[in-house]
N, C-alpha and C positions, 0 to 999 in steps of 0.2 A: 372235836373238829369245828363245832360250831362258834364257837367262842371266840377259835385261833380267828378264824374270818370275820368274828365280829371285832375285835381287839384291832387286824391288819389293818379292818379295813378304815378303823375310828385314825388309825395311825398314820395311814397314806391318805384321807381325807384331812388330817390337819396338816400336815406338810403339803399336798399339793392344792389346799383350799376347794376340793372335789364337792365338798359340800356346797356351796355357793353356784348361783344360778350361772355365773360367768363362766365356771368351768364347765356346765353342762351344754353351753353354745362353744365351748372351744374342741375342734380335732383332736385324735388321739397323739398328732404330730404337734399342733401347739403345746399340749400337756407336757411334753416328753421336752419339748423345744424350754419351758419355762422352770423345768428342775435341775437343778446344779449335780445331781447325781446320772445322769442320762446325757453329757456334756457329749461323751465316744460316740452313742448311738446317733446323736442328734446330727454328729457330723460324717457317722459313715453314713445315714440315710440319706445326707444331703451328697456326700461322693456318688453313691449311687444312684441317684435323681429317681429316688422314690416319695418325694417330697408329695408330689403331684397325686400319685397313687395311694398312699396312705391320706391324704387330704380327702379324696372320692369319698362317696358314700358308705360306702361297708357294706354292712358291718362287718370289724376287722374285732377278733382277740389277739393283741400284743404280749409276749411275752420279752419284756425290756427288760435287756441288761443294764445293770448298773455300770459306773465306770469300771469297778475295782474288778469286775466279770473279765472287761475286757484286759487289765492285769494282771490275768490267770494265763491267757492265752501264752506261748512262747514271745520270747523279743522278738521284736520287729515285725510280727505279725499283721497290727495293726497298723502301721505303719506302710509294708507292704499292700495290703489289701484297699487304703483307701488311694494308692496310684492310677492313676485313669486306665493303664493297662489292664486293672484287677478289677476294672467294674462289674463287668458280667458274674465274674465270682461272689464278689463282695455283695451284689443284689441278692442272688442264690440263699447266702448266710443272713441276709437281712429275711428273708421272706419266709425263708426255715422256720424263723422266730413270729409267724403270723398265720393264723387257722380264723378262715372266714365265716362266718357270726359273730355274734354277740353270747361270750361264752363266761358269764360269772362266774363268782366262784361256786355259787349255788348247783348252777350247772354242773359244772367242772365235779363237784363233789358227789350230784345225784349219778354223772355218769359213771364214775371211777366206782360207787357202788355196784350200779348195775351190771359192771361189768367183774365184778367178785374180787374187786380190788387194783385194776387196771383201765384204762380206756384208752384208747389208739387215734390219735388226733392224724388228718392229714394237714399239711402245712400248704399253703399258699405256691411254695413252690415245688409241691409234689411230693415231697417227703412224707415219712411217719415222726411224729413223737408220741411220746407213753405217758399220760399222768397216771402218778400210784401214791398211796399214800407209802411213808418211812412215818412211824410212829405218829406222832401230830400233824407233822410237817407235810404239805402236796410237795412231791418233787418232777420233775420230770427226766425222763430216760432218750438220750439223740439216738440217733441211728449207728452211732462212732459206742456207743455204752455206756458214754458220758451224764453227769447227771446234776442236775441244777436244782435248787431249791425255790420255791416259790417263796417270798421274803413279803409280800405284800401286794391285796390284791382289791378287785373292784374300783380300778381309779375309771371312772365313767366320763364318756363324751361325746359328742353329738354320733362320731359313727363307728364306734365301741368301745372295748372295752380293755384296760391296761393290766396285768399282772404282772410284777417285779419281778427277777428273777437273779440269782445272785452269781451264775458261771452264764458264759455264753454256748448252748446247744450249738453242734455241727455237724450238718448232713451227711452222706457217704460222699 
């Protein structure tokens, strides 16, 4: 398991330049704002005007869906959801994806140990998610039984910290 995180994280440090001092003075929304793969997220978080919020201090752990996450969802979903009608909901699903600290992978992994192969995150907007391991892989568990794959993790910023994630989790 250690590896996997040493390997992701050499991975999602060359792609998002996380190594480099610049990225460690940029938000975990600049981060997210500057990859061409996070294009969905970066424009529900801005439907949702949680722009401002995730810019705050934190520290936040991100669990960022990629676009193709949001691809998985049924048609028109997203579509739907970033309508100014759909804001309040669309916040809700954005904030599911966010658990307050600074939670590496290191974390992530010591806690899923101590917890005999599970730990029970509470999310930002009140919800549970489950990390566990599946083989190598960290995955996590929604409260729907849905389950997403952590794809790449530790992308570090001034006010925490990013984990890929390759389905979009959704609350009850």
């Amino acid at each position: 398991m250690k590896s996997f995180f040493a390997l992701a994280f050499l991975v999602v440090g060359m792609a998002f330049g996380a190594g480099s001092v610049a990225a460690q003075d940029k938000t975990i929304v600049d981060i997210a704002v500057g990859s061409s793969d996070h294009t969905t997220l970066v424009a529900a978080v801005k439907a949702a005007d949680l722009v401002g919020t995730l810019q705050g201090a934190g520290p936040f752990t991100v669990f960022a869906p990629v676009n193709g996450a949001f691809d998985k969802l049924p048609a028109g979903t997203v579509a739907t959801l970033l309508k100014p009608e759909n804001k309040a909901m669309l916040a809700k699903i954005l904030t599911y994806h966010v658990v307050a600290g600074n939670l590496d992978s290191k974390a992530v992994a010591k806690a899923i140990k101590k917890g005999n192969g599970k730990v029970e995150l509470t999310t930002v907007s009140g919800g549970k998610l489950w990390a566990m391991m599946d083989g190598k892989d960290v995955v996590l568990k929604d409260e729907k039984g849905g389950m997403s794959k952590i794809t790449a993790v530790d992308l570090k910023g001034s006010n925490g910290v990013i984990h890929v994630i390759d389905t979009v989790v959704l609350p009850n």
